[in-house]
C-alpha positions, 0 to 999 in steps of 0.5 A: 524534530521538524527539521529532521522530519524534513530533512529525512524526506528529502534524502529519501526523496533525492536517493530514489531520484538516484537509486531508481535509475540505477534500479532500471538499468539493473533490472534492464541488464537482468531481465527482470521484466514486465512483458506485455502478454496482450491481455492483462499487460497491454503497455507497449514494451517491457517494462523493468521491475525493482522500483520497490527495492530502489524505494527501499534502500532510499528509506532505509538510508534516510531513516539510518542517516537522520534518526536513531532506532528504536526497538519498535522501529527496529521491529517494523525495519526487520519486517519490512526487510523480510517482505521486500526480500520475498518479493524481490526473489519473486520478482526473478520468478523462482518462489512459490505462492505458499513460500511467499505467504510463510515469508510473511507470516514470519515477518509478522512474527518478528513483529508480533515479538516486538509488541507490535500488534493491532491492539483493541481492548475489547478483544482479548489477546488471541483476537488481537493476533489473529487480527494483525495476522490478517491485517498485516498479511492481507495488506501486504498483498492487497497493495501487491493487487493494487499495482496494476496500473502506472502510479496507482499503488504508489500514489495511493500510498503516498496519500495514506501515508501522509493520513498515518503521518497527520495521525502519528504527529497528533499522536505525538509519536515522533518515531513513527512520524519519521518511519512515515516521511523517509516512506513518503520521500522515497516513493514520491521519488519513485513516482516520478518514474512510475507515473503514467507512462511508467518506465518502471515498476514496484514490483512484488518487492515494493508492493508487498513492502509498502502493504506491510509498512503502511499496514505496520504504521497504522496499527501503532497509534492511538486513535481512541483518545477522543472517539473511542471508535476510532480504531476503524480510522485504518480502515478508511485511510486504507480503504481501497487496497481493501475494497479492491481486493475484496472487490476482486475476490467477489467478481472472480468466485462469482465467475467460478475462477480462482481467487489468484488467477489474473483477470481484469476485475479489479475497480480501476480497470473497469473505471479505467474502461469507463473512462475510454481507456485514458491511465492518467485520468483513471489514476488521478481520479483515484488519487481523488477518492484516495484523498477523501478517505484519507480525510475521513480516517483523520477525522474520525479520530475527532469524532464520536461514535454516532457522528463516526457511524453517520460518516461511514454509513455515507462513504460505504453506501457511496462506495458500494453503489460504485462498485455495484455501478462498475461491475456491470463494465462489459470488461470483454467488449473490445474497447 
């Protein structure tokens, strides 16, 4: 099976270093654009979207080739599906907000169908829908927040997909460790084009893609098998999509803006202000932190519940202390 975990990375990774090129020249010949608007989009030139559906068809390829499918996996392909669809037709700038949130509310329908939900034991069976509604929704979009900045959103991804691939090979869970590579192969291969200085995007098809994969992938394992509070190992390997969408969420009602309504609140533009504007060490610096929680998810599993508290009681007050530390960037001051 190592092997071809192996080898399914690789084909994914090779079929991004193919596909994304072709992607760009696509979205180029299109007009499927990021254009600077010398507000929030300050790159220098347009820049081309579709890097997530070249991140998709990698995958898709890769896991078509080497694995077989299983109704799980099967589950989480046709939800994925429905999401990248969604956000590739958004990508051309022709769906509302409302049809993007009903698209992913079937999406998690079809998973919800398939027994692939958010299962804790001390809620009972209409908490663990409600939660992996919000969960595999608010995910989805917090990714889709978080891909502000060249290589942020998909490096973060690649770090917790490989927490989710670290807990899915302890878990034994063979399936869904592949589901894990072919999604890490691909987007490392993207990231080759995506890192600062991006010539490509994810776009609202990959961003919402990669929310709802990662999202999907960390609801089916167990982690309660040592620490039975170890179900909150998600939500550190995910913590900051999380935190930055609730970051952003707070700035902007304080503000008296909509919570939809663009605006430079987010973490990494204001720690990228602190830092004298400079992209790669702002996203490097991230990747750090990102690796940490990463860390932390895994180890959690091993722990016991007052070791876990210790642990998330350091991490949030660290956590918080920064955010509080970064909201106070005059983010109108010219820089």
């Amino acid at each position: 099976m190592v092997i071809r975990l192996v080898l399914g990375f690789v084909l994914a990774y090779l079929f991004a270093l193919v596909g994304v090129p072709m992607a760009r020249r696509a979205a180029m010949d299109f007009g499927v654009v990021d254009r600077p608007d010398g507000n929030l989009k300050t790159h220098g030139g347009a820049v081309p979207y579709l890097g997530g559906l070249a991140v998709f068809l990698a995958f898709l390829l890769s896991l078509g080739l080497i694995f077989e499918l299983d109704h799980e996996l099967l589950a989480l392909l046709l939800a994925s599906t429905i999401v990248m669809t969604l956000g590739l037709i958004d990508d051309f700038g022709v769906l509302t907000p409302r049809a993007k949130v009903l698209g992913q509310l079937v999406a998690v329908f079809v998973l919800l169908r398939a027994g692939v939900a958010v299962q804790v034991a001390v809620f009972p069976e209409w908490a663990q829908v409600l939660v992996t509604v919000l969960w595999l929704v608010g995910l989805s979009n917090a990714f889709n927040l978080l891909d502000i900045m060249d290589g942020l959103a998909s490096g973060v991804a690649v770090v917790a997909g490989t927490a989710l691939l670290v807990v899915a090979a302890l878990n034994g869970r063979w399936v869904i460790a592949a589901f894990a590579v072919a999604l890490l192969g691909a987007l490392l291969g993207f990231l080759r084009f995506n890192f600062t200085p991006a010539s490509i995007y994810l776009g609202d098809c990959g961003s919402l893609f990669i929310g709802l994969a990662l999202g999907a992938l960390a609801m089916v394992m167990n982690y309660t098998d040592r620490n039975p509070v170890g179900f909150i190992a998600p939500l550190i390997i995910l913590a900051l999509p999380i935190a930055d969408t609730a970051y952003v969420t707070v700035l902007r009602l304080r503000a008296g803006r909509k919570v939809y309504h663009g605006s430079p609140d987010h973490f990494p533009l204001r720690l990228r202000r602190k830092l004298g504007g400079n992209t790669r060490a702002t996203v490097l610096w991230i990747y750090g932190v990102a690796v940490v929680m990463g860390a932390a998810g895994v180890v959690v599993t091993f722990l016991d519940p007052k070791q876990t508290a210790a642990l998330v009681g350091v991490l949030a007050a660290l956590g918080l202390g920064l955010l509080i530390w970064l909201a106070r960037v005059d983010m109108e001051a010219p820089s």
